[in-house]
C-alpha positions in Angstrom: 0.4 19.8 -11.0 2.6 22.3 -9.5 6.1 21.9 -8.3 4.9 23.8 -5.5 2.6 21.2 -4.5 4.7 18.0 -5.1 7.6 19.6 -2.9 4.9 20.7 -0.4 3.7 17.0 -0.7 7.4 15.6 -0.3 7.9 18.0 2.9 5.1 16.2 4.8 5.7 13.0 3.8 9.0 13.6 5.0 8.0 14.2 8.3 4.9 12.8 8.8 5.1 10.1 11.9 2.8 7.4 10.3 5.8 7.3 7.0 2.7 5.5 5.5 0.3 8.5 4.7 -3.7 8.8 3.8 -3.3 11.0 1.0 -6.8 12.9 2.3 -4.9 13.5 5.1 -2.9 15.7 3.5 -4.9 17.0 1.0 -7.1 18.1 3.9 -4.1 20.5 5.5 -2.9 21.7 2.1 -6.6 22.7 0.7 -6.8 24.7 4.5 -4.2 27.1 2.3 -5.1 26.6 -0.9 -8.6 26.3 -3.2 -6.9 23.5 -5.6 -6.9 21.1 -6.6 -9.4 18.5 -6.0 -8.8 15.4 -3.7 -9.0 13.1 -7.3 -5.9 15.6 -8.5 -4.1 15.9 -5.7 -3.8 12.1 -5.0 -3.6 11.5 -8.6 -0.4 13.9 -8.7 1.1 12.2 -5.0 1.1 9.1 -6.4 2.5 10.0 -9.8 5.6 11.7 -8.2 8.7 9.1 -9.0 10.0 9.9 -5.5 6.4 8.5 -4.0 5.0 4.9 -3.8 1.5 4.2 -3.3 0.7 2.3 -0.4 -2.3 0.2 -0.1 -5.9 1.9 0.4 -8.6 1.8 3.6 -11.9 1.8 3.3 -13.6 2.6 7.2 -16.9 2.7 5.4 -16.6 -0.6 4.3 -19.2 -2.7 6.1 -21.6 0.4 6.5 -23.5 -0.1 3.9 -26.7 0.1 6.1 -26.2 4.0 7.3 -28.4 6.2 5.9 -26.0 8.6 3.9 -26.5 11.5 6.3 -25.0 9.3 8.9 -22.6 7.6 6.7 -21.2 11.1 6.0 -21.2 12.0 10.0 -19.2 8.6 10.9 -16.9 9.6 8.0 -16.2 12.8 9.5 -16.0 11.4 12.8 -13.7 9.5 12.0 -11.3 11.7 10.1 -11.3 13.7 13.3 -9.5 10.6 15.2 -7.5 10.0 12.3 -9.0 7.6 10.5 -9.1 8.3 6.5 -10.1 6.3 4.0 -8.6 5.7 0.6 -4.7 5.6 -1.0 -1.9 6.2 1.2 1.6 7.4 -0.4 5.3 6.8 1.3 8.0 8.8 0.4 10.6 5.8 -1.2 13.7 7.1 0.4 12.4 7.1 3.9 12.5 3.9 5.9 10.4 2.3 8.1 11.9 1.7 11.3 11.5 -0.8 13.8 10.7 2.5 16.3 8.2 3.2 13.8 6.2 0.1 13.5 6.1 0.0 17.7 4.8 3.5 17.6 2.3 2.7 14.8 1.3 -0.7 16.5 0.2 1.4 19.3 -1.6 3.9 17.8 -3.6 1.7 15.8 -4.2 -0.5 18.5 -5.9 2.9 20.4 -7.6 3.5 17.4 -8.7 0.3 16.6 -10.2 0.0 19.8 -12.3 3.2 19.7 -13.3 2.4 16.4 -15.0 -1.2 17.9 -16.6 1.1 20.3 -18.1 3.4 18.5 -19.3 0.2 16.1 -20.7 -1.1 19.0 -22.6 2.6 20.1 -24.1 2.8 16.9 -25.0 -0.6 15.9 -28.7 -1.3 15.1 -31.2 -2.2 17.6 -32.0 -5.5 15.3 -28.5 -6.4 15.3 -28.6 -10.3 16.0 -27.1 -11.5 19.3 -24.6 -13.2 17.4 -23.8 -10.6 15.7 -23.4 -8.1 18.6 -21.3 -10.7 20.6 -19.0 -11.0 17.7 -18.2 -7.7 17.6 -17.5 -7.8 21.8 -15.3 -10.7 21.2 -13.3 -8.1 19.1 -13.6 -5.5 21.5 -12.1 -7.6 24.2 -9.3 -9.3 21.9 -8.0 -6.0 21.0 -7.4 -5.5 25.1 -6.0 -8.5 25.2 -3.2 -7.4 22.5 -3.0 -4.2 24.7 -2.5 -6.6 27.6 0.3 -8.2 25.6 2.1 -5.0 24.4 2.0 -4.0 28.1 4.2 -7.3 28.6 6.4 -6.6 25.9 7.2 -3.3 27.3 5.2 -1.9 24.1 2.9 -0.1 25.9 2.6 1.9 29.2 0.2 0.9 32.0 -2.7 3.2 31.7 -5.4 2.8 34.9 -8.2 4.5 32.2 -7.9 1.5 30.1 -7.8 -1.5 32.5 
């Protein structure tokens, strides 16, 4: 790969907020610019730069097995557009991760998390078993709970909209 790319690669890892990043992230913003190369390249060059670590891989399609593929590809995209990719992630392994870093990233996941239960719950099957379906709203109202208790901590502001 070019040293274009792996210094363009090292610039947003640098600055990224997560520190921890999907790798089709960027590969998503750098292919707005340029036509190459392909997502298997690019992450294949990230994660080969000595001045990058991998970091461990998501899958949000995991469990979704049941979506027909034309939905399975509309959730996927859905998702990407609230930030949620799946596969490697990379971190740049001089920059640290902070303890104001993990309360910001235990907030934002918590926000995602949350809306991804939702939309689980929007689009579950109608012959979803009611064991199932109150499984998944046991989740949904532990992960306000854990909102509740980053309010305490002082982790989290009081927001009316999500009471």
């Amino acid at each position: 790969m070019t040293t274009e790319l792996l210094e363009w690669v090292n610039a947003y890892l640098e600055k990224d907020e997560e520190i921890i990043v999907p790798i089709k992230k960027m590969w998503n913003e750098w292919r707005a610019a340029h036509e190459e190369p392909s997502l298997e390249e690019f992450t294949a060059a990230a994660l080969a730069d000595p001045r990058n670590e991998a970091g461990r891989g998501v899958d949000h399609n995991d469990g979704m097995e049941w979506m027909p593929p034309q939905e399975l590809a509309e959730y996927e995209r859905d998702m990407e557009e609230k930030g949620f990719f799946s596969g490697p992630r990379v971190k740049l392994k001089s920059r640290e991760i902070t303890l104001e870093h993990i309360t910001r990233m235990i907030k934002k996941h918590n926000e995602r998390m949350e809306w991804a239960l939702n939309q689980a719950r929007e689009v579950m099957p109608d012959d979803i078993s009611e064991p199932q379906e109150g499984e998944l709203i046991d989740l949904i109202e532990k992960v306000k709970e854990f909102r509740k208790e980053l309010r305490k901590l002082g982790l989290e502001a009081e927001d009316e909209d999500k009471k």
